[in-house]
C-alpha positions as CSV (number, residue, x, y, z in Angstrom):
1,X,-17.2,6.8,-3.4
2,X,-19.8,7.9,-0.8
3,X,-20.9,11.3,-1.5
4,X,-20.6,14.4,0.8
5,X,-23.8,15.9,1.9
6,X,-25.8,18.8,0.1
7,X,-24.4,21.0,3.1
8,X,-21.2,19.8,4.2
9,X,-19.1,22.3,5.0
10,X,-15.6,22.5,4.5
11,X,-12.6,22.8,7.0
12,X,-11.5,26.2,5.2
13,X,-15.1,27.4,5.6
14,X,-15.3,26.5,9.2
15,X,-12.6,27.9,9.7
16,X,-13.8,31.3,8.3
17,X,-17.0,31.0,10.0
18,X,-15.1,30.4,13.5
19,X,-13.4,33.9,12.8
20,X,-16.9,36.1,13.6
21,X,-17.8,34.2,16.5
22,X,-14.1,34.6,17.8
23,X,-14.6,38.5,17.2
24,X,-18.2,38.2,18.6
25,X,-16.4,36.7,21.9
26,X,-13.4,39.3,22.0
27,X,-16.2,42.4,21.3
28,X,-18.3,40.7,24.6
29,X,-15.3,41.0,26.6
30,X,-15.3,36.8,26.2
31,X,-11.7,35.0,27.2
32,X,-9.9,33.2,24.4
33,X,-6.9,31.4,25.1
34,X,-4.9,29.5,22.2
35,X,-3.7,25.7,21.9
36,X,-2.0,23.7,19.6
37,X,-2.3,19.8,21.5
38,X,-4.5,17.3,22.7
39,X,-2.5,17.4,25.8
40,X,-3.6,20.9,26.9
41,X,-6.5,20.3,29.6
42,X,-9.5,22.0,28.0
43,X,-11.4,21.5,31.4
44,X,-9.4,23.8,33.0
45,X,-9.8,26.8,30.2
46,X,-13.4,26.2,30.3
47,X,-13.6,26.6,34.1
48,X,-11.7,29.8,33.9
49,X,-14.5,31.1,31.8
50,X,-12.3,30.7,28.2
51,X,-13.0,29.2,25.0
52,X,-10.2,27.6,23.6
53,X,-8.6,28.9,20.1
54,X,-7.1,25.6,17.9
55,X,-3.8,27.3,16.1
56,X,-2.3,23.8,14.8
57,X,-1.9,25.0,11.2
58,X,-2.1,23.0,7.9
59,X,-1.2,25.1,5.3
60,X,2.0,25.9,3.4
61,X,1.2,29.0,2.9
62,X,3.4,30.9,5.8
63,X,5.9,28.2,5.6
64,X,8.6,30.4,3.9
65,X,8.2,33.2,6.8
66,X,8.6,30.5,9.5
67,X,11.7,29.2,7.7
68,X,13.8,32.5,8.3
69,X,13.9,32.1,11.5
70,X,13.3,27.7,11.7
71,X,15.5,25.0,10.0
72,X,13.8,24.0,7.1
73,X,14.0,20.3,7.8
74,X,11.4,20.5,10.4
75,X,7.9,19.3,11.3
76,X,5.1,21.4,8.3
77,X,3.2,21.8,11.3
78,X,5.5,23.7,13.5
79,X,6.6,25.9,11.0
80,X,3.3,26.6,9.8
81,X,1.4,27.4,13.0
82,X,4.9,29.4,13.6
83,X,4.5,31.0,10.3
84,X,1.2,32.3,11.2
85,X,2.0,34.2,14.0
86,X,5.4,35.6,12.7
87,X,3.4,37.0,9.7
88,X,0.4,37.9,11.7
89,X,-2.0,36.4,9.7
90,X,-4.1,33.9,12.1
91,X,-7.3,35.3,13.3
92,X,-7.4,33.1,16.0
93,X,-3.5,33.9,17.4
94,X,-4.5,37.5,17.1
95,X,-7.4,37.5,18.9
96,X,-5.9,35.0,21.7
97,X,-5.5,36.6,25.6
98,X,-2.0,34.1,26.1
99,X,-1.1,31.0,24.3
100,X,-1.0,27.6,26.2
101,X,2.1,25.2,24.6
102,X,2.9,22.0,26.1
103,X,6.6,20.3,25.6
104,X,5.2,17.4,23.3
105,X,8.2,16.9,21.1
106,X,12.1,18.9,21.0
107,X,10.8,21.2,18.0
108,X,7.3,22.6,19.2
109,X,9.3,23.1,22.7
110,X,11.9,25.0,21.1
111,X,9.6,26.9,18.8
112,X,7.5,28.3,21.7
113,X,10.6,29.8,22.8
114,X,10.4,32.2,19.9
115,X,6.5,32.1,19.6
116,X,6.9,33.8,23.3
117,X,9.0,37.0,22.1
118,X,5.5,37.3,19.7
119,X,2.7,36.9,22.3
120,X,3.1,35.4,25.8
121,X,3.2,31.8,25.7
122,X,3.2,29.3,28.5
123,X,4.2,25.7,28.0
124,X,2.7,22.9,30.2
125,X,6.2,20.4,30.7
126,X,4.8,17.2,29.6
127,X,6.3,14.6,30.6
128,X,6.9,11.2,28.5
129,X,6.3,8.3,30.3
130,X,2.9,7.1,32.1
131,X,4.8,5.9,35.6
132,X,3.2,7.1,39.1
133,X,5.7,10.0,39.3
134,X,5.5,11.3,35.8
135,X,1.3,11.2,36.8
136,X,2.3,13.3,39.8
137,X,4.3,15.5,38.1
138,X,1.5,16.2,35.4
139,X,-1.1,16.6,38.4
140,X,1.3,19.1,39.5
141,X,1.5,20.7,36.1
142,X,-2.1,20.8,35.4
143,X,-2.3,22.9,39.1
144,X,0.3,25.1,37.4
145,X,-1.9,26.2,34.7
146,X,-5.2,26.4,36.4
147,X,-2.7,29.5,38.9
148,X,-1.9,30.9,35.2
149,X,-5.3,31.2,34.7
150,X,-6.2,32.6,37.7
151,X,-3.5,35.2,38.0
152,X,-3.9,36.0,34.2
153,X,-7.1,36.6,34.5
154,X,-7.7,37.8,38.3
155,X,-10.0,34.9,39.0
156,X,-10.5,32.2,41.2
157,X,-11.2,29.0,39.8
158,X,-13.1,26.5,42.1
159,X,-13.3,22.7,42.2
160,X,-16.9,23.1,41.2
161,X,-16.1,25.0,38.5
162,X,-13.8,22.4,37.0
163,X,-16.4,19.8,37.8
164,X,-19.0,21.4,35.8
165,X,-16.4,21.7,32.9
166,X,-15.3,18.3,33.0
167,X,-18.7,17.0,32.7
168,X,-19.7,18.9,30.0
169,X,-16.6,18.0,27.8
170,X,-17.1,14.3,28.8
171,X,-20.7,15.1,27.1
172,X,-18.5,16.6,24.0
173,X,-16.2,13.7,24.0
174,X,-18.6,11.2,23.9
175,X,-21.0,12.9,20.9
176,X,-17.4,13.1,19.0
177,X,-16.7,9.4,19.5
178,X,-20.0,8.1,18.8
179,X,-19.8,9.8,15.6
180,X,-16.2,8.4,14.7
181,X,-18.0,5.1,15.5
182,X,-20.5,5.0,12.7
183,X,-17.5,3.9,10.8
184,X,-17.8,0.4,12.6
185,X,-20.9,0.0,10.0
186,X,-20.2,-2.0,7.3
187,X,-20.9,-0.9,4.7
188,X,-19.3,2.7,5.7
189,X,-22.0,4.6,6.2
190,X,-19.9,7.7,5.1
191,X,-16.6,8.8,4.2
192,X,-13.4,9.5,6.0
193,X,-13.2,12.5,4.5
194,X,-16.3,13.5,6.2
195,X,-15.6,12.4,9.1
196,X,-12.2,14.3,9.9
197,X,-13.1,17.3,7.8
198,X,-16.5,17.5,10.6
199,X,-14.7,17.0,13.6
200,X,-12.0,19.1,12.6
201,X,-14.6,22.0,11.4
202,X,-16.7,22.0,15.1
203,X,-13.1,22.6,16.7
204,X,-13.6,26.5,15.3
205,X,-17.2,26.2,16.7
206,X,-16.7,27.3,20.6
207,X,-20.1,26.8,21.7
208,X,-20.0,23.7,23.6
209,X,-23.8,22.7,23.4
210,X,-24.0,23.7,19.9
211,X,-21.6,21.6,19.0
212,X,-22.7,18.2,20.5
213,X,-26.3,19.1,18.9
214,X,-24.8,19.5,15.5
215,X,-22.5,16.4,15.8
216,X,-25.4,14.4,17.3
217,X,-28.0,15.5,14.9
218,X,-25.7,14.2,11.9
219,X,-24.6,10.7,13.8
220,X,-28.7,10.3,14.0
221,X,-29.2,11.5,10.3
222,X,-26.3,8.7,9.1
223,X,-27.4,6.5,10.7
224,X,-31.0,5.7,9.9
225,X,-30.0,6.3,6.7
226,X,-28.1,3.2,6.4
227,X,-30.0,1.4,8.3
228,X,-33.1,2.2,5.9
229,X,-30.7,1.7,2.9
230,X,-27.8,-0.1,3.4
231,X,-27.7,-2.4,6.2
232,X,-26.9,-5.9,5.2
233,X,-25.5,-5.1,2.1
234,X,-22.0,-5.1,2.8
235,X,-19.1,-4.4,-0.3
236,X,-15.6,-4.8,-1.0
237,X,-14.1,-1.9,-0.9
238,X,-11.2,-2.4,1.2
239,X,-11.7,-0.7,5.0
240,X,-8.8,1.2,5.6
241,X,-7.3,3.1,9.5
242,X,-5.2,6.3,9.4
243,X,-2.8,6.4,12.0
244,X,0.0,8.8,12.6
245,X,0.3,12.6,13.3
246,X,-2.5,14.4,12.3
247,X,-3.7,14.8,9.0
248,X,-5.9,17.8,8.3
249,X,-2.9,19.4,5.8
250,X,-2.7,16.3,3.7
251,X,-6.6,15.1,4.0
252,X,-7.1,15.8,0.3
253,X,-3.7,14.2,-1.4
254,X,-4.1,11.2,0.9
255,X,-7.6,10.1,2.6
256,X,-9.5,11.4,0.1
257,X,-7.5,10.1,-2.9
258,X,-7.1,6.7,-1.7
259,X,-11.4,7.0,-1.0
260,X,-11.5,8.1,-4.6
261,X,-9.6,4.6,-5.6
262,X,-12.3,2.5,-4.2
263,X,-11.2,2.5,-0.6
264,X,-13.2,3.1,2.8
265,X,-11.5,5.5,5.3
266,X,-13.4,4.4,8.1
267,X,-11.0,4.8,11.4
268,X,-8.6,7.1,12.8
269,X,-5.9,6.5,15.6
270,X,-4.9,10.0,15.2
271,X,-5.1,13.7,17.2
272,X,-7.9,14.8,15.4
273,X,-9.8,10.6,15.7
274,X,-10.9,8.8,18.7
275,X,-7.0,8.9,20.7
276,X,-8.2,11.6,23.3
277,X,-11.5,10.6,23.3
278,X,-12.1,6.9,24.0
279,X,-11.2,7.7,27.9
280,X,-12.8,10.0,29.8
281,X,-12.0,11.9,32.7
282,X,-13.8,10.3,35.9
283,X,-16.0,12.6,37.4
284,X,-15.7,10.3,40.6
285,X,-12.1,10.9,41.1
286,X,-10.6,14.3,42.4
287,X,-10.1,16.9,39.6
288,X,-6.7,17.4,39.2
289,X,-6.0,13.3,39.7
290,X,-9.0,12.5,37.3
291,X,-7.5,15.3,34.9
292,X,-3.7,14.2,35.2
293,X,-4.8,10.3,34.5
294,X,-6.9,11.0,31.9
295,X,-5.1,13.2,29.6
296,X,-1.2,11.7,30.5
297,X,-3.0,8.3,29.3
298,X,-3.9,9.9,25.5
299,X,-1.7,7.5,23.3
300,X,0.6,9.7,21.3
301,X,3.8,8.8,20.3
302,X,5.9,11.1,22.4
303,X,5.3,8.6,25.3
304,X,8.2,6.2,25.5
305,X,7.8,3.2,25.8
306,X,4.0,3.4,23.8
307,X,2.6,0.1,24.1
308,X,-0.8,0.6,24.9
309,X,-1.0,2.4,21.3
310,X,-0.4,-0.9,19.9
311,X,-2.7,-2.4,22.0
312,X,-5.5,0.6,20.9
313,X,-4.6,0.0,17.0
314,X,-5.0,-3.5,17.4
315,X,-8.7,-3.4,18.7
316,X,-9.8,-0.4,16.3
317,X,-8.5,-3.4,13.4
318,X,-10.6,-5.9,15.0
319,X,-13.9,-3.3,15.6
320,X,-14.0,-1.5,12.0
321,X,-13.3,-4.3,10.6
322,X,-9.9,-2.9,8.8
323,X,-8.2,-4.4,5.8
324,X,-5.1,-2.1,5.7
325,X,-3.6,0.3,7.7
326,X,-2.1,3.7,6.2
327,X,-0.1,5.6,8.9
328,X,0.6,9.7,7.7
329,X,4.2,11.0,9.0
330,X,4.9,14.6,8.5
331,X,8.4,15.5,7.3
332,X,10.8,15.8,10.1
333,X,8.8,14.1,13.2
334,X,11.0,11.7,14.8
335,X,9.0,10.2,17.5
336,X,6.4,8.8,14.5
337,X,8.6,8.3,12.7
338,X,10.2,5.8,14.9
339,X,7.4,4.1,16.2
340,X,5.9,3.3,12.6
341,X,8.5,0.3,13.3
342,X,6.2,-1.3,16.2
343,X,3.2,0.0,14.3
344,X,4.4,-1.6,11.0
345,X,4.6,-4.9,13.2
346,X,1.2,-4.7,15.3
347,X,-0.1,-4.3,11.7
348,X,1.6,-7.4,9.7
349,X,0.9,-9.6,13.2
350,X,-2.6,-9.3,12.5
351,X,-2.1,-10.0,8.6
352,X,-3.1,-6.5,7.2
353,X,-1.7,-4.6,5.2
354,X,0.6,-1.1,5.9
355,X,1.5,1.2,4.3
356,X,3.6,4.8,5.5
357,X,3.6,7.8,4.2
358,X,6.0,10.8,4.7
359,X,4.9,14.0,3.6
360,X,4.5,17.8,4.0
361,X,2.0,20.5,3.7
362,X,3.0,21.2,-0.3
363,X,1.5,19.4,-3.6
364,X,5.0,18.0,-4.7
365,X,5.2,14.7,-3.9
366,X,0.9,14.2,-4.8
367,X,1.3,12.6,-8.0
368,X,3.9,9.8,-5.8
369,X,1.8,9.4,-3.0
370,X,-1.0,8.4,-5.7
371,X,1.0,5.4,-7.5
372,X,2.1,4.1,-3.7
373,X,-1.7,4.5,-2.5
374,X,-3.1,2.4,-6.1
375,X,-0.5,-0.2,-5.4
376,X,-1.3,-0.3,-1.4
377,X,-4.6,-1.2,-2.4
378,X,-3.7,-3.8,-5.0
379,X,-2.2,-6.2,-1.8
380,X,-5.6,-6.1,-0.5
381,X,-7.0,-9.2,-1.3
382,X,-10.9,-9.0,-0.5
């Protein structure tokens, strides 16, 4: 297994560190508004002058206050990030100004109903299909929130303004991607479990600038490294793409077991992998039309019908070079859930192998999800 760096930092600990620069912000008089999806415009927080709090949670650990008040058959994700703020115990949902939701799937729409009665929240309504009038009603949408903003705060937010933060976060986006592409090395040039637990880390880091240095300076590091030491020398560990919801709360049972068995995690068609960041948001184009085409085009699987996802997993198999595909499902999330039956076919087409995994935040089912990951690997003939 490739080894983590001297230095690496891990996600708890970024976490942790994120807290005193969140405080630092709030003690400046600094805005902080909080997120939970990919969907959520960051361009528009930015021009407003905010930095934008991640509160997608990945931990069991306030699962059993969410459930008083949420089924317990229902996404880990939602009840956790639920959980926190119920129980108070998220220093980023404490220290966030408003909380921006967006209607994504039935639960998370529902759940901000109740997250509201704790903190104001206001939920973007997403719609599910990429036609021309589901893009005008997200251009409309995305005009919506930038108002919030503006009578939240007491600003005015110019087009200029938003220009500015689009190119900037086109500048992030494309540090972040180029990173996620050193996995198209062969041999990987490091491990999945890097490469999540990183991206996922800078999230708590709100220092845009910073964070593309940091990112940058470790995509140069890696890769003269291999080029120096490893180029041409290609293995057999078998090269293996997560897809599926994301998969911060089960990195350790799942990605980093299987990479521990002799496997190479080396893409991710995930939230927290290259899906929002492969298109950028064309700084040619008129904000809100550049903003509503880029961000209704992200490839998640609450967009019905969801070809283009197939289309995406079927070029990231051909340009990392993947042997078998393992896509995560949390407990409970239906629109996954479903598609895993086109996924499951895009995969087998191609004559990979696939694997799914349903899970939750807890350690129960770790020992299971071990066997199932040694025999996934035994049907990969290299």
């Amino acid at each position: 297994m490739i080894k983590l760096p001297e230095n690496f930092q891990t996600y708890a600990e970024a976490r942790k560190a994120g807290f005193l620069r969140m405080k630092e912000i709030k003690d400046n008089g600094g805005r902080i508004v909080g997120i939970f999806c990919s969907f959520v415009p960051q361009e528009l927080l930015m021009a407003a002058g905010a930095a934008a709090a991640p509160l997608c949670a990945f931990s069991d650990e306030p699962i059993p206050a969410a459930e008083a008040h949420l089924p317990r058959n229902l996404c880990p994700l939602i009840k956790a990030s639920y959980g926190f703020a119920l129980t108070d115990t998220c220093p980023y949902f404490y220290f966030s100004d408003f909380i921006v939701g967006e209607t994504t799937c039935d639960g998370k729409r529902k759940m901000f109903e109740l997250m509201n009665e704790i903190k104001e929240t206001y939920v973007m309504q997403l719609p599910h299909s990429k036609s021309e009038a589901a893009l005008q009603l997200w251009k409309e949408e995305i005009i919506r929130l930038k108002e919030k903003l503006e009578d939240f705060y007491g600003i005015t937010i110019t087009e200029e303004q938003i220009k500015e933060a689009i190119r900037i976060k086109n500048q992030e986006r494309n540090a972040m991607l180029g990173f996620l592409e050193l996995g198209k090395l062969n041999p990987a040039p490091l491990s999945g479990y890097e490469l999540g637990t990183r991206l996922d880390g800078l999230g708590f880091n709100f220092d845009m600038e910073e964070r593309c240095r940091i990112i940058e300076e470790r995509t140069k590091e890696v890769y003269e490294d291999w080029k120096k030491n490893y180029q041409g020398k290609e293995t057999n560990r078998p090269r293996i793409l997560i897809t599926g919801c994301p998969n911060s709360g089960v990195r350790d049972k799942i990605i980093k077991a299987v990479e521990e068995m002799g496997a190479d995690v080396v893409a991710f068609d995930c939230c927290n992998g290259t899906r929002e960041k492969v298109e950028l948001v064309d700084e040619n184009m008129p904000v809100y039309d550049a903003l509503a085409k880029k961000y209704i085009n992200i490839n998640c699987s609450v967009m019905s019908p969801n070809k283009s996802r197939m289309n995406y997993i079927e070029e990231m198999m051909e340009e990392y070079q993947i042997d078998g595909v393992i896509e995560i499902i949390l407990q409970a999330c239906h629109t996954y859930n479903i598609e895993s039956h086109y996924v499951k076919q895009t995969v087998v087409k191609k004559g990979k192998a696939y694997l799914m995994i349903e899970t939750d935040y807890s350690q129960a089912d770790k020992g299971q999800i071990s066997t199932r990951l040694e025999a996934f690997l035994e049907t990969i003939e290299k």
